[in-house]
N, C-alpha and C positions, 0 to 999 in steps of 0.2 A: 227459238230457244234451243242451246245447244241439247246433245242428249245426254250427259252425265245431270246435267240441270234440270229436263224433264224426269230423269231419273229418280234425282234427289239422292244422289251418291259424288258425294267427295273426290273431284277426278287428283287432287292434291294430294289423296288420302290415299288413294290406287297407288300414285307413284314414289311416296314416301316408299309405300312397302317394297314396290320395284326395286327400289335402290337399295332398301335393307338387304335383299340379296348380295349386292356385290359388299354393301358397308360390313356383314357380317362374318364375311367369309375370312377367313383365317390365313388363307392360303393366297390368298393377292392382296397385296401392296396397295392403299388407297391412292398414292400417286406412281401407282406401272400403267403405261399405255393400255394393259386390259382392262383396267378399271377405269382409267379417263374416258375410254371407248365404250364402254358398256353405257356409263351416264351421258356420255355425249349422245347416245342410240337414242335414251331415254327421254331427254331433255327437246330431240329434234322437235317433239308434236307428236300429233296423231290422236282420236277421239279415242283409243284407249276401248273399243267397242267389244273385246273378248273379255278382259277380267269384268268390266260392265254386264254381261250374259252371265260370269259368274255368279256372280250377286243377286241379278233380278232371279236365276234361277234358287238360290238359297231362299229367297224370300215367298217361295212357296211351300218350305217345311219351319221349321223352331231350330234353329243350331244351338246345339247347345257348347260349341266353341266357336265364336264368331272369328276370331284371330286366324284357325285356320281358312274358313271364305277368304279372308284378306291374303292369306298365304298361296290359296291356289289360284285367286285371281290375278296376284302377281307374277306366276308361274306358266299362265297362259299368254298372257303378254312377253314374258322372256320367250319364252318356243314362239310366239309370233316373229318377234324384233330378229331373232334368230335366222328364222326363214327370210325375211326380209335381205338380211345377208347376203345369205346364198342365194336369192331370186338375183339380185342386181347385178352379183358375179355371172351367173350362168346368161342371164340376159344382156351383158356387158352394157348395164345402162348406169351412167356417168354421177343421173343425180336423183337423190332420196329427199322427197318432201321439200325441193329449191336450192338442195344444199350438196357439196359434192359425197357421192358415195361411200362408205369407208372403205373398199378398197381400192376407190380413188385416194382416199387420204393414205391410204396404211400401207397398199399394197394389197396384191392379193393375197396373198399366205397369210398373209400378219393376217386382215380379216377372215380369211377362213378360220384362223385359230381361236380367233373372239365368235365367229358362230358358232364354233364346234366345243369352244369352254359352255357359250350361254344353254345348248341344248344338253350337255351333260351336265350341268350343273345341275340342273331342274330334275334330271331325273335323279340327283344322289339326296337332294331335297324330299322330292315326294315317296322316295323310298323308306323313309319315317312312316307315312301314312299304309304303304303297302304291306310293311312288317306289323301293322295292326288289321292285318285283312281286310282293309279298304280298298277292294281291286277298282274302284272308280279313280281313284288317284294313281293307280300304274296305268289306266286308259290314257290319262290326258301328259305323262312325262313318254310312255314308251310305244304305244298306236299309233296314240296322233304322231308324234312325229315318225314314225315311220310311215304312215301314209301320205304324210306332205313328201315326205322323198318319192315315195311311187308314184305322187302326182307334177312332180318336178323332172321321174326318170319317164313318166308317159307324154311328158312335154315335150323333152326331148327326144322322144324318139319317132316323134313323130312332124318334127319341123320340115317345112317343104311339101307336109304328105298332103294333097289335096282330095285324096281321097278318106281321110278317116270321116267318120260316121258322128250325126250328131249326139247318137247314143256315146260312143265313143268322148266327145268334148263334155257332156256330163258328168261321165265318171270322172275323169281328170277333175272337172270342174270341185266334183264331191274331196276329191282325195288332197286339191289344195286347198282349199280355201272352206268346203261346206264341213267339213267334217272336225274341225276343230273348231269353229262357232257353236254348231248342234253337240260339242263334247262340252262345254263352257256351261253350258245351262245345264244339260245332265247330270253333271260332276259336282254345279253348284247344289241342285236339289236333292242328290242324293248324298251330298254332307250335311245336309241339315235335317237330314232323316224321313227324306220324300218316299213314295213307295215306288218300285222298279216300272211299273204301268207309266206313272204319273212325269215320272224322269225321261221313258220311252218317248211317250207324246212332245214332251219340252223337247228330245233330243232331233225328233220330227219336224218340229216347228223351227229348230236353229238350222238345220239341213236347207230346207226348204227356205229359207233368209238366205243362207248362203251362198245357192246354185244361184239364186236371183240378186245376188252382189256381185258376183263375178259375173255375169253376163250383163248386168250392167257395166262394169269394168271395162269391160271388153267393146261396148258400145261407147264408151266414153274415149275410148281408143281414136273412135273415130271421129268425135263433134265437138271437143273440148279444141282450144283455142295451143298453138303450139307453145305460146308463152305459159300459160295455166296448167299443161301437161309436164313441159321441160322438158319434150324431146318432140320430133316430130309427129303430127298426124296420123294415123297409121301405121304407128313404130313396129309394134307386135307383127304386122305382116312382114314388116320392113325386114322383120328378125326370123322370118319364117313361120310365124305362131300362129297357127290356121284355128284362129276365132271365131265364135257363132255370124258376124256378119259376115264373114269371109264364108262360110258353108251356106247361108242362104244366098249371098250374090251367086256363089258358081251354081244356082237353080237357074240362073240367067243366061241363057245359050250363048249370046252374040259375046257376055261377058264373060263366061267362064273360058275360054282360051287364052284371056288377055291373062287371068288369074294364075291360072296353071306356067304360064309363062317364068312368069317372078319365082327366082334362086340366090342362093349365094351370092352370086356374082353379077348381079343383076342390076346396073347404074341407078340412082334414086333417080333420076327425070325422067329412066323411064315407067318409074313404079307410081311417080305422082299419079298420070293421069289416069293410071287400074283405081288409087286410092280416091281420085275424087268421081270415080264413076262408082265406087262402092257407096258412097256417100249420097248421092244422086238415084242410088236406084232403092227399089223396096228392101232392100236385104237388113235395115238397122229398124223400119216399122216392123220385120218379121220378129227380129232382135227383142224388140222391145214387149212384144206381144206375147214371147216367150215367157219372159222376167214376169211379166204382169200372173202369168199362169201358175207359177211358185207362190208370188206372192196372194194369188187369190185360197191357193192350198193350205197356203200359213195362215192365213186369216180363218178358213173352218175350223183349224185346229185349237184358235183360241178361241171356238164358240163349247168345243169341247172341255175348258180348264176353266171355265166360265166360273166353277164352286168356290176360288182360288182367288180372294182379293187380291192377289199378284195377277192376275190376268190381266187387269190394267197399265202394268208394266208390259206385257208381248204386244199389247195396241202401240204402246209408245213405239217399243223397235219397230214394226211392221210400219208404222209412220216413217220411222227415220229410214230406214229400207228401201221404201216405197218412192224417198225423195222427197216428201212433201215437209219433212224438216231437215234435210245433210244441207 
C-alpha cells in the first residue's frame, strides 16, 4: 500500500493545493515558462512524504482552520521541489525522477530563477501566518530553508574531504534533509493547536526519520541498479560526496588508500573497482546498522505519543521509513 493510502490523505488533494500556488498568484502568467516549470516540478511524481508529515502532524491537535494544514503542506513541498532544484544544479546530475533535469531543460539560470521564485514565494505566503504571531510558520518558509543551504554549503565544502567525521555527515545530514521533515510535523501540530512539549517530541521523531532517510539514500547510492538510479553506482563519490559508506570503508586499511586516492580528475575505470570494493566490504552493513539506530529511536518516541490516536499514523511513517512499505 502506497503511503498517502495508508495515510488515508488525498495525495490529489496535497497537489491540487500545490498548484493553487502558482494558479493564484497574480504575478505570473499561467502560460510563462515559470509557471509551465513550476507544474511540470509538480506533476514529475514523488510520494509527496513532507506535506504528508504535515498533516499526520495536524491530526494530533483540532485545527480549527483546516485550509490552512493544506496551505502549509503545500508550502513544504514547494521549499522541497525547490531544493530539488538546486541539488541537481550543484550535483550536475542530468536526471530528476527518469526525466531530464530542469536545468537540463531550461538551462541553468533559467532554473536557478524558478528555484529561487518557488523558495521566495513560500516565504511571501507564510508571511500572512507570521504577521498573526504564528512564528511556527516563519520556522518552516525562513529556517528551514536556510538550513538546507548550510547543508548544501557543508556539502560542498567538504567534497574530496576524506577526512570529515561521521559527526560531521550527521549534521549535514540534519540540516538537508532531517530537519525539514521534523519541521513538517511540528508546524503541522502546532497549527492545529498542539502544545509546544508535544510538537517537540513529533519534531524528534521527524529528525530522527530523517537522518535514517538519508543515510539510507546514501546506501542506495551504492546497491540500486544503474538503470533504477539513472546515473551510475556510486555517483555521490564519483562527485566527491564523502557518504556514510564511504567513512566506514576508509575503517578498512588495505581500502582506505584506494579511497583517498579518488579526485576531480580521477578517470571513472579507475573509480569502479574503489566502488565495487565499497560494496563488497562491511562498510554498507555498518551503513545500514546506523539507519536501523534512528529508526529504533523513532520508534521509542512513538511509545511516548502513545495518548494520541495519531500515533498510529508515526507507525505508518516509521513503516514506510524503515522500507518495509517505500
Amino acid at each position: 500500500m502506497k503511503l498517502d493510502e495508508a495515510l488515508d490523505i488525498s495525495l490529489r488533494a496535497v497537489d491540487r493545493e500545490i498548484q493553487n500556488i502558482v494558479k493564484y498568484d497574480k504575478d505570473v502568467p499561467r502560460s510563462s515558462t515559470l509557471a509551465k516549470s513550476i507544474i511540470d516540478q509538480i506533476q514529475s511524481g514523488g510520494k509527496r512524504i513532507r506535506p504528508l508529515m504535515v498533516i499526520v502532524g495536524s491530526r494530533f491537535g483540532k485545527p480549527q482552520d483546516k485550509r490552512k494544514i493544506w496551505q502549509l503542506a503545500a508550502a513544504a513541498e514547494f521549499i522541497h521541489a525547490a531544493s530539488l532544484i538546486h541539488d541537481d544544479i550543484i550535483d550536475n546530475s542530468s536526471l530528476r525522477r527518469g526525466q531530464p533535469a530542469l536545468h537540463v531543460k531550461l538551462g541553468v539560470y533559467e532554473a536557478l530563477h524558478v528555484g529561487n521564485y518557488m523558495s521566495a514565494r513560500v516565504i511571501e505566503l507564510i508571511s500572512t501566518y507570521s504577521a498573526e504571531r504564528e512564528r511556527y510558520a516563519y520556522d518552516l518558509s525562513s529556517l528551514v530553508t536556510t538550513q538546507l543551504c548550510i547543508g548544501e554549503y557543508q556539502q560542498l565544502t567538504h567534497l574530496y574531504d576524506y577526512d570529515v567525521t561521521i559527526e560531521e555527515y550527521i549534521e549535514k545530514s540534519k540540516n538537508k534533509t532531517a530537519q525539514l521533515m521534523a519541521s513538517c510535523l511540528r508546524i503541522g501540530a502546532l497549527a492545529a493547536g498542539v502544545d509546544e512539549a508535544t510538537a517537540d517530541l513529533l519534531y524528534s521523531f521527524g529528525e530522527k526519520l530523517g537522518i535514517s532517510f538519508q543515510i539510507r539514500d546514501d546506501i542506495l547510492d551504492f546497491t540500486q541498479s544503474s538503470e533504477k538510479l539513472g546515473k551510475p553506482a556510486g555517483s555521490d563519490l564519483r562527485h566527491g560526496q564523502v557518504t556514510l559508506p564511504v567513512l566506514f570503508a576508509l575503517e578498512d586499511e588495505p581500502l582506505a588508500p584506494r579511497i583517498r586516492a579518488i579526485s576531480a580528475d580521477t578517470p571513472s575505470q579507475l573509480i569502479d573497482p574503489v566502488i565495487a570494493a565499497i560494496q563488497q566490504s562491511d562498510a554498507l552493513a555498518k551503513t545500514e546498522q546506523l539507519s536501523k539506530h534512528y529508526l529504533d529511536e523513532a520508534a521509542a518516541l512513538i511509545d511516548q505519543l502513545s495518548a494520541y490516536p495519531a500515533h498510529k499514523d508515526l507507525r505508518v511513517l516509521l513503516d514506510f521509513f524503515s522500507g518495509r512499505d517505500r
